[in-house]
C-alpha positions in Angstrom: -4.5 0.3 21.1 -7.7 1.7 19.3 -7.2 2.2 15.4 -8.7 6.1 16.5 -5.5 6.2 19.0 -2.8 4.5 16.6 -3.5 7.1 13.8 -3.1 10.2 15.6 -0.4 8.4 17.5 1.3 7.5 13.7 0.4 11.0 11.7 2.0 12.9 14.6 4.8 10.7 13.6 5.0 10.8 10.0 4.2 14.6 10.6 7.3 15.0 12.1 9.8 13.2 9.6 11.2 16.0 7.0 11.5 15.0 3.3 15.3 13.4 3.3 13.9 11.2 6.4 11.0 10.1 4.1 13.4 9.6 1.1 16.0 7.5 2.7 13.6 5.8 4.8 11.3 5.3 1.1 14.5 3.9 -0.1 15.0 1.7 2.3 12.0 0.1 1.8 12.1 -0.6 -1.7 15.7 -2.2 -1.0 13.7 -4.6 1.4 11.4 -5.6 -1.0 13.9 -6.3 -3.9 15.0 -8.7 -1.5 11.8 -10.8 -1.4 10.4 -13.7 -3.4 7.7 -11.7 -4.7 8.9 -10.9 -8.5 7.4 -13.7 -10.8 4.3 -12.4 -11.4 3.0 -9.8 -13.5 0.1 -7.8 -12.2 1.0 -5.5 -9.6 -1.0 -2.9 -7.6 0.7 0.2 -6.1 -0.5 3.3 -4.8 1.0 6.7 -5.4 2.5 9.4 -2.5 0.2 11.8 -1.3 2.9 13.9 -0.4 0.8 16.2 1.6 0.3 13.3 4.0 3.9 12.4 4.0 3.6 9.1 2.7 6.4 6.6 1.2 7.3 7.5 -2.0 6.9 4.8 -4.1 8.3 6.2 -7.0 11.7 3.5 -6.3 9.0 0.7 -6.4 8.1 2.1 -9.7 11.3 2.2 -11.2 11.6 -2.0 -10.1 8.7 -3.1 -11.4 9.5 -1.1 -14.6 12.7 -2.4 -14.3 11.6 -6.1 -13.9 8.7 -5.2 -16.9 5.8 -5.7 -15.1 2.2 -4.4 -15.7 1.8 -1.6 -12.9 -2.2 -1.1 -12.0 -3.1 2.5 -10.0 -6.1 3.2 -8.8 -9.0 5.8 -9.1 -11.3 6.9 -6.0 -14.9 6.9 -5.9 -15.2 8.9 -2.2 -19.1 8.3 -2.9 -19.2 4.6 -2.8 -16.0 4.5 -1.2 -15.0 1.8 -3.8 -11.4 1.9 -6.2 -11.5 1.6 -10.1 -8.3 0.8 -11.6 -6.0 1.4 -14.3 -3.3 -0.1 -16.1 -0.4 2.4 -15.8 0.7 2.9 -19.9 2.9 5.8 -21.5 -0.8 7.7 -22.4 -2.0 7.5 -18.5 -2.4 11.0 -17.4 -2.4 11.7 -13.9 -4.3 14.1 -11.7 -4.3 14.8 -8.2 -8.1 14.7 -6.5 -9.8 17.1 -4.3 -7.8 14.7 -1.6 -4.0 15.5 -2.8 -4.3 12.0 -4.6 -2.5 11.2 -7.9 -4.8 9.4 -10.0 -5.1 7.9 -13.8 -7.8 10.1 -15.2 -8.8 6.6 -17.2 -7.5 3.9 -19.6 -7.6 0.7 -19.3 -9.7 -0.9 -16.4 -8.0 -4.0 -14.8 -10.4 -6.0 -12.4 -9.2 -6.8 -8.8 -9.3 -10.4 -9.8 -6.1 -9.8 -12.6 -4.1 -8.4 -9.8 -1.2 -10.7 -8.4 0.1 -8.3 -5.6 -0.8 -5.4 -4.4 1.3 -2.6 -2.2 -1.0 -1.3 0.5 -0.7 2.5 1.9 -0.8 2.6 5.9 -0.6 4.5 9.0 0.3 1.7 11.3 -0.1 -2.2 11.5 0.2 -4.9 14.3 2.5 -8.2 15.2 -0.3 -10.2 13.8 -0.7 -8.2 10.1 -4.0 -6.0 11.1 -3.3 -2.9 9.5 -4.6 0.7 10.3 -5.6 3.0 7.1 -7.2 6.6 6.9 -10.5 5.2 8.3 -12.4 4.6 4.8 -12.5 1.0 4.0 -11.7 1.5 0.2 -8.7 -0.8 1.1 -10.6 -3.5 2.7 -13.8 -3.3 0.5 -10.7 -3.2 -2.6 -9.2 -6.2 -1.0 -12.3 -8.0 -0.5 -12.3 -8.7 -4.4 -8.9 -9.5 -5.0 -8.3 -13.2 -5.0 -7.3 -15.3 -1.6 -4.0 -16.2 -3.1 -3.3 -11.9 -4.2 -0.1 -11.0 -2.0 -1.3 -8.0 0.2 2.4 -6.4 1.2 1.9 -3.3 3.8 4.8 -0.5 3.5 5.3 1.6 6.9 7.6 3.9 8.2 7.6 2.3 11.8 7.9 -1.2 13.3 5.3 -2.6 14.6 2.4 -2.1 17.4 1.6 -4.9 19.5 -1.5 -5.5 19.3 -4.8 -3.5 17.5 -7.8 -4.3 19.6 -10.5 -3.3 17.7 -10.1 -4.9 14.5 -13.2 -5.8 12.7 -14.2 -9.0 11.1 -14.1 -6.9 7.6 -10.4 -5.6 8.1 -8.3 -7.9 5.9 -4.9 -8.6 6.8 -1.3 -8.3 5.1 0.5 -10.8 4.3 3.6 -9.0 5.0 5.0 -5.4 5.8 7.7 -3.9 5.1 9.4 -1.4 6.9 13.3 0.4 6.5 14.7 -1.7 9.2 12.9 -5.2 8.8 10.1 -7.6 6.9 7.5 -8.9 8.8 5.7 -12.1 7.5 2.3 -13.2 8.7 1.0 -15.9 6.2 1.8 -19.2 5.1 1.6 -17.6 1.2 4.6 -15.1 2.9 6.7 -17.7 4.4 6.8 -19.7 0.9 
């Protein structure tokens, strides 16, 4: 399918889960990911909900990597350049929510793409081969296009798989893996290890 089809095919979906659907199914995931070799290293990259858009709430994957003491980095958006800046997440960082329902860090202290070890990427849908479908802005693959090669790129979705996404573009960086309530899919040697 065309990314254009897969998102209304997936916000129609997401749409129609109500919040104790999103929780358990937000829950889920994090369980999932506890479960992966992916806790050794210190600089991770999450996103927060935008509620409004019924995303995951990543607020359990928050409470692990405090749990595990690692260094949590949130970004800010720039919707002119389309480009991310981003923030260590400290006991000072305020939050705001943008003109686009988006908690952010208001500022602090800036962490390059290149510091970050993983990062947990936001989603509508993604395919069997770890193409992955976003909003339709490209702050994720411009974002990712800094981060280094070895940086683990780990999708979260609420739904399994699509087959295949036919019109990916030569730009679109793939996931390593995603994670979903009812299984972990693995596309890369870096995965697999």
């Amino acid at each position: 399918m065309l990314k254009k089809e897969l998102r209304t095919v997936y916000k129609a979906q997401r749409k129609a889960l109500n919040e104790e659907e999103i929780e358990f199914k937000s829950l889920q995931i994090a369980n999932q990911l506890v479960r992966l070799p992916l806790w050794d290293y210190v600089y991770y990259h999450l996103f927060l909900t935008i509620e409004s858009q019924k995303e995951i709430q990543t607020e359990f994957i928050l409470q692990i990597l405090f749990g595990k003491d690692k260094e949590v980095v949130l970004s800010k958006s720039n919707f002119e350049t389309g480009t991310l800046t981003h923030y260590l997440l400290t006991d000072n960082t305020k939050l705001r929510k943008n003109a686009y329902d988006i908690p952010e860090p208001v500022d602090g202290i800036e962490v390059p793409e290149t510091k970050l070890d993983v990062v947990f990427i936001p989603l509508l849908a993604f395919d069997e081969k770890g193409n992955r479908v976003g909003y339709g802005k490209g702050f994720y693959d411009r974002f990712l296009a800094k981060c280094r090669p070895e940086t683990v790129k780990i999708g979260l979705s609420f739904f399994e798989a699509t087959p295949e996404i036919t019109d990916v573009s030569p730009d679109d960086i793939r996931l390593d893996w995603c994670v979903t309530p009812e299984k972990v899919y693995s596309f890369s040697a870096a995965a697999s290890s």
